[in-house]
C-alpha positions, 0 to 999 in steps of 0.5 A: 872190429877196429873202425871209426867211430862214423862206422860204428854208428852205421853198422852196429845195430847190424852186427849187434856190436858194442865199443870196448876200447877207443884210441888215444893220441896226445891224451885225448880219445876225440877229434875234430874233423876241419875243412881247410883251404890254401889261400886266405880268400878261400871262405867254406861258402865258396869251397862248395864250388871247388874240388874237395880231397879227403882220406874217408869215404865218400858217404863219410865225407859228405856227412862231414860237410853237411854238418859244415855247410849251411846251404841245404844239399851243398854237401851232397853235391860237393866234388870229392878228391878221394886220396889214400891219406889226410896227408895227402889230402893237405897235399893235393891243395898244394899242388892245385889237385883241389881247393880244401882238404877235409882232414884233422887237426892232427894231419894239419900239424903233420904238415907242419913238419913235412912242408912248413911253407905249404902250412903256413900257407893254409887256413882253417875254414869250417870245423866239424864236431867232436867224434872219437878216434878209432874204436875196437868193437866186439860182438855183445856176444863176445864172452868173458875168455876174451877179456885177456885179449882186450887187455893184451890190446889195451897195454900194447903201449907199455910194449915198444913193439906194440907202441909201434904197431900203435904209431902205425895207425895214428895213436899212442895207445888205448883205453876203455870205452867210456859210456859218456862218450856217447855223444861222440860216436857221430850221430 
């Protein structure tokens, strides 16, 4: 299963699943969710009044703003935009659709690329913790004879078809699951 490391957390039990492989991009296999807003006068303790756009699911962006909100219950009664893409969650505080964006570091210097004005009129106000890119999750089940198909997934990147493939869901490729980064699985 690929899926995000919030998801993971929530399902594995569950599915008695364990991670094999996380994502990469730019070398590093963790991201920091952030809370951003157009206007510089915008701070995170008045965001909690206005509309909020994000490109995960509700349950998951809430779970996000209450680690960046101090007010008890802020998070939960927090109006939520949800859009197909972080992208599209930056640009929805473009056009007045909403007044932050919940999306990634990464997603912001995107913009900077598709609309440099829009950027530099943005400001970072609330940054939430570490937590891994994607994750490729197997049933602990899974046997021995499938290890060639992770590691056909693990090298997709030294393939340019494959590094395609790979670019298509935001990453430059794969690698094992390091046990270390446990912490990192948003508890």
């Amino acid at each position: 299963m690929l899926l995000s490391s919030w998801h993971y957390r929530n399902i594995y039990k569950t599915y008695s699943l364990r991670p094999v492989l996380v994502g990469v991009r730019n070398g590093k296999t963790h991201q920091k969710r952030i809370l951003v807003g157009k206007d510089k006068s915008v701070n995170p303790e008045s965001s909690k009044t206005g509309r909020i756009a994000s490109a995960t699911s509700i349950q998951h962006t809430k779970s996000v703003l209450r680690e960046m909100f101090r007010e008890k219950g802020a998070a939960d009664k927090a109006k939520i935009l949800t859009v197909p893409k972080d992208i599209d969650a930056l640009m929805s505080v473009g056009f007045g659709m909403s007044q932050c964006a919940l999306t990634t570091r990464n997603s912001l210097e995107k913009l900077k690329k598709v609309n440099p004005v829009l950027y530099r009129k943005m400001t970072i106000l609330s940054e939430g913790r570490e937590s891994l890119l994607l994750i490729l999750a197997t049933p602990e089940s899974f046997t021995k004879d499938a290890e060639s198909i992770l590691r056909i997934i693990q090298n997709m990147s030294g393939d340019p078809d494959g590094r395609n493939k790979i670019k298509m869901i935001g990453l430059d490729g794969w690698q094992k699951f390091d046990p270390s980064d446990e912490s990192k699985l948003e508890g």
